[in-house]
C-alpha positions in Angstrom: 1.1 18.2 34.5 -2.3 16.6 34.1 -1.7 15.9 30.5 1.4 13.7 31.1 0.6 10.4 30.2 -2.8 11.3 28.6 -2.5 9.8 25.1 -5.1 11.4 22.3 -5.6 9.9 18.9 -3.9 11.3 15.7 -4.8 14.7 14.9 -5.7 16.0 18.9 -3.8 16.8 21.4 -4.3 17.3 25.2 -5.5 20.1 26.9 -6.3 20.8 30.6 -9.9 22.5 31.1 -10.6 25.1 33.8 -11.2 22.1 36.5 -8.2 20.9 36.1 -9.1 17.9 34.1 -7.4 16.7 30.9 -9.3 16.8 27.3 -8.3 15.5 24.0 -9.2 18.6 21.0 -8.0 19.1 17.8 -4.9 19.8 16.7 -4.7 23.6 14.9 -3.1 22.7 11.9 -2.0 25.7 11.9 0.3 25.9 14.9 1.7 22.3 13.5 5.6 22.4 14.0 7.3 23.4 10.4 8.7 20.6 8.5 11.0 19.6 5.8 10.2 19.4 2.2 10.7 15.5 2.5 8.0 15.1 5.1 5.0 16.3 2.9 2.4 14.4 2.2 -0.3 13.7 0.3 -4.4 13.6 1.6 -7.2 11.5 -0.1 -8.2 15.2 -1.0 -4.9 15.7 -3.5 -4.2 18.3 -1.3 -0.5 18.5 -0.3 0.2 19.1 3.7 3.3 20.0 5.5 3.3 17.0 7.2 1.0 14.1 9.1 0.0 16.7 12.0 -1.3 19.2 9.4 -3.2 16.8 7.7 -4.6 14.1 10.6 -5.5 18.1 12.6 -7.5 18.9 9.0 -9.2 15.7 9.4 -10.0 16.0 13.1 -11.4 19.6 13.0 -13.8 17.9 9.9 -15.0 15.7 12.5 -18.7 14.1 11.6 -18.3 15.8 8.0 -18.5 13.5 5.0 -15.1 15.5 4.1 -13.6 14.5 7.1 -14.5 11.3 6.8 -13.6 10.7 3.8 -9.9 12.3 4.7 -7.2 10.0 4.8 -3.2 10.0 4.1 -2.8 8.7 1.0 0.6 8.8 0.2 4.2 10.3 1.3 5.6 13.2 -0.1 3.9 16.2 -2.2 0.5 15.2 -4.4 2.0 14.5 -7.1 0.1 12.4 -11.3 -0.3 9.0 -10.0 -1.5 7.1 -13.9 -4.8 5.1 -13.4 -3.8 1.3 -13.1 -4.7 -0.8 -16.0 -6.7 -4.6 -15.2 -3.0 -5.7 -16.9 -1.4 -3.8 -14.3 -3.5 -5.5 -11.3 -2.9 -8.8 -12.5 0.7 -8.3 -12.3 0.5 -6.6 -9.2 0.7 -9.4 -6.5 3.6 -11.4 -8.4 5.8 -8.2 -7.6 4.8 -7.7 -4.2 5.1 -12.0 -3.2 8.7 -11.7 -4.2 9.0 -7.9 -2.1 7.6 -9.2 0.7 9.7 -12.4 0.4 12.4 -10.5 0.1 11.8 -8.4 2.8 11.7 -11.2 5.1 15.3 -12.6 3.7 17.0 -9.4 4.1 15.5 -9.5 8.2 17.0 -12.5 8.0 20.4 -11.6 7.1 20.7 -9.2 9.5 19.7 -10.8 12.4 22.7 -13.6 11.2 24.7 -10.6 12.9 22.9 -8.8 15.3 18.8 -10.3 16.4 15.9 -8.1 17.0 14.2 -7.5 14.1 12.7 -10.7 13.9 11.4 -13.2 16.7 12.6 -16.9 17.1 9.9 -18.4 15.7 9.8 -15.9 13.0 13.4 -16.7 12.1 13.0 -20.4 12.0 10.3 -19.8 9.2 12.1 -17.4 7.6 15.5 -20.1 7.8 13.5 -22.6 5.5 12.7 -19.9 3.0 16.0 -19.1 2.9 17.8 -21.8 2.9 15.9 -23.0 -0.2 18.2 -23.1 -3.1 15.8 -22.9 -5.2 14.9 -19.1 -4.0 15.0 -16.5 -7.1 17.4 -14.1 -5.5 16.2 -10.5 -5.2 16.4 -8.8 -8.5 13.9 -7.0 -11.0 12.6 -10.4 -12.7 9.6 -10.6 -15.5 6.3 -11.4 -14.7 6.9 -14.6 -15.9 9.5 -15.6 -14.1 7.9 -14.7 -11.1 5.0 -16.2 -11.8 7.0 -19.9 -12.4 8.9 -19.3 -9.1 5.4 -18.9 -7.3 3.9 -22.3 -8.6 7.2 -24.0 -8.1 7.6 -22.5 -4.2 4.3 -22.0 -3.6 5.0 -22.8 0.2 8.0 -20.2 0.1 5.5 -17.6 -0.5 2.9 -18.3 2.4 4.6 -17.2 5.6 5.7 -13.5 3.8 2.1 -12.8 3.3 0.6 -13.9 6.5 3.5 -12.1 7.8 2.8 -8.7 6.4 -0.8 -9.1 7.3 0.0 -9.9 11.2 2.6 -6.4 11.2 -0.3 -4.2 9.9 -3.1 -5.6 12.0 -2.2 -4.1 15.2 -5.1 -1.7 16.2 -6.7 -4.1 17.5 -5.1 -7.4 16.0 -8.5 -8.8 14.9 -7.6 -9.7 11.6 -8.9 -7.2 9.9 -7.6 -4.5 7.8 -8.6 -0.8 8.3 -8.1 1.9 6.1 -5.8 3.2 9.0 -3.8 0.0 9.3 -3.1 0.1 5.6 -1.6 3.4 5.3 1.8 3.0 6.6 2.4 0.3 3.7 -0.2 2.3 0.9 1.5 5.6 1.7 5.1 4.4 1.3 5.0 2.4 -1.7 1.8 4.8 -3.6 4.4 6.9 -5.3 6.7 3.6 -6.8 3.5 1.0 -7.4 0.5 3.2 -8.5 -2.0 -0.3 -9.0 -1.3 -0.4 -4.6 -5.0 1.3 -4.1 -6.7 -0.5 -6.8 -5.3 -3.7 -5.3 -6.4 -3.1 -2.0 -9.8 -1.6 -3.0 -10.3 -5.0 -4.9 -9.2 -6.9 -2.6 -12.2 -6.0 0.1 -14.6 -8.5 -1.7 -17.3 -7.8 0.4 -17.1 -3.6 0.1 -17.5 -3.6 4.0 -14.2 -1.3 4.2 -12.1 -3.8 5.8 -9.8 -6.3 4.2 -9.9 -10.1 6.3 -7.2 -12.5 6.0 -9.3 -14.5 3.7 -9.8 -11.7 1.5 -6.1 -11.0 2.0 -4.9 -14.1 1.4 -6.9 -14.6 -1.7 -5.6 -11.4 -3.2 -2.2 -12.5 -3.4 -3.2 -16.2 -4.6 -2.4 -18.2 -1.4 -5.2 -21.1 -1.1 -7.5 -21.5 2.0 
């Protein structure tokens, strides 16, 4: 089968032309296998799809199109009132997503106490420091103000999480920069729970060039240069 091992992009699959040779085409969105109700999603276009192949075929078949480009996956599950995000809101914002992300990292860490993998060795030794800081707030739904004390008093807990999450979404390529496509697995997850997530990361693209560096990055969630 010529089209074993020939990978296409999201939104085309292979096909084999009359020499013989494999091609990469769009996806009919229509002939997309049926999903569950749980694996709808929502498009940049509040348009609710069946699922990613649906909506990355849609985008594919508007190829060159100021719709099409323009098409992205916004969020998981169906389009649903997401309130507009107040400057308040946006403020707040990074205190509650330090402490997620820190808290992310410290439940990796727990884990791997029992069976490794998740995180590397040298990921674990930094992590080992946050953790065995007694001074950590533990995980929890804390005010603002609380959160915001525990980030000037652990400042350097708070470093290694975000430079973390930046390094697991800047994978194609690892350049250290942000695409729009790099963001969406953590936008389109946490959309539906934290509705300042877009205006965050539209904010934090300083230079409106449509990609987010680690500078940028870094100064978004207030760790210094």
């Amino acid at each position: 089968d010529p089209c074993w091992n020939f990978h296409c992009k999201r939104g085309k699959v292979c096909h084999v032309d009359q020499q013989g040779k494999p091609h990469c085409i769009c996806q009919d969105p229509a002939a997309c296998p049926s999903t569950k109700y749980y694996e709808h999603v929502c498009g940049t276009d509040n348009k609710t799809y069946e699922g990613t192949c649906q909506l990355f075929g849609t985008k594919c078949q508007l190829e060159g199109t100021k719709m099409g480009r323009q098409l992205h996956l916004d969020y998981m599950g169906s389009c649903k009132y997401i309130p507009p995000c107040t400057d308040y809101e946006v403020d707040q914002f990074p205190l509650r997503m330090r402490d997620w992300l820190k808290n992310i990292l410290m439940q990796y860490y727990e884990r791997d106490l029992n069976s490794s993998g998740i995180l590397t060795e040298k990921q674990r030794n930094k992590v080992k420091k946050i953790y065995q800081n007694d001074k950590r707030l533990v995980a929890g739904d804390h005010t603002v103000e609380l959160l915001l004390h525990d980030f000037e008093k652990n400042y350097h807990m708070y470093v290694y999480p975000v430079h973390w999450q930046f390094h697991q979404l800047d994978q194609h390529p690892a350049d250290r920069l942000l695409t729009h496509s790099e963001l969406a697995p953590l936008r389109a997850s946490l959309v539906p729970m934290e509705h300042c997530i877009t205006r965050f990361f539209q904010e934090c693209d300083g230079d409106q060039d449509k990609l987010i560096a680690l500078k940028e990055w870094c100064h978004c969630f207030g760790i210094k240069e």
